[in-house]
C-alpha positions, 0 to 999 in steps of 0.5 A: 919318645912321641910327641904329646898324647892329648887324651892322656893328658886329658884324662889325667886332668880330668882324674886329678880334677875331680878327685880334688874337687869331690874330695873337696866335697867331701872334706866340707861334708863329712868334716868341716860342717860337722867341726862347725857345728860342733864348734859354734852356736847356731847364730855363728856357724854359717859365719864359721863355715863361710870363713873357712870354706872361701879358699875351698870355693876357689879350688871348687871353681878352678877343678870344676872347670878343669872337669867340665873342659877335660871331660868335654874335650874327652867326650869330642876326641873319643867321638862319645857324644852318641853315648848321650842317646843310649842312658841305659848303657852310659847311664853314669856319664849322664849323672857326670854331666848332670853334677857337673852342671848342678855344680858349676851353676851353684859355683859360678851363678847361685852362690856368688849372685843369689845363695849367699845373700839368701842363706844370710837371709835365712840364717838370720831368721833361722840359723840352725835350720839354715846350717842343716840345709846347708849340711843337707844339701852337701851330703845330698851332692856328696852322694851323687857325686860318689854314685857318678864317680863309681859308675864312671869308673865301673862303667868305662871298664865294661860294668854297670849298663842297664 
């Protein structure tokens, strides 16, 4: 037996991360927001929503990180920075990069220091157009997230280049 292979592991990190934290996104997305409103009137459903999804945020963070760190890792290892001035070709990698940035900015800095007390703001002014932001902007992040994986995985097997 070898010893440990780094870019097997790194890629399994990766793989495992983000299939939990875009399934995540999803679940919250496509079930949890929905089951809110369905649930609760307008003035409740933020309330209902935070409560459930603040042991989602957590794993959010955790897998978002692992993401980022693996997909650096794997980046430096494979010599791919060079991808990054060809966006034609490695078009998906960009979009990774770009969701995983918009994502761990919301994570780690907009929603711990500025959405949550915004939208508490908001939603005390308009609570049902504030819970259909919130829902607007997760199936918005949802679908990118999709289109990245599925160029990610297209594209590191040789489809989807411009």
């Amino acid at each position: 037996m070898s010893g440990w292979n780094d870019l097997a592991i790194a890629r399994a990190i990766h793989v495992v991360a983000v299939l939990l934290w875009i399934g995540g996104v999803a679940f919250v997305a496509t079930t949890l927001l929905p089951a809110c409103r369905a649930m609760a009137m307008p003035a409740q459903r933020i309330a209902l929503f935070e409560t459930l999804e603040r042991r989602f945020a957590a794993q959010a963070r955790l897998t978002t990180l692992a993401a980022g760190l693996s997909g650096f890792w794997l980046a430096h290892r494979l010599g791919a920075w060079a991808r990054f001035a060809a966006p034609g070709d490695w078009w998906w990698m960009h979009l990774m990069v770009t969701i995983w940035a918009l994502f761990t900015l919301m994570l780690f800095v907009l929603e711990p220091l500025v959405l949550h007390r915004w939208f508490a703001e908001q939603a005390r002014r308009d609570p049902a157009r504030t819970f259909a932001r919130i829902e607007r902007l997760h199936r918005v992040l949802l679908a990118l997230s999709l289109v990245a994986a599925a160029g990610a995985v297209a594209g590191s097997h040789g489809g989807w280049q411009f």
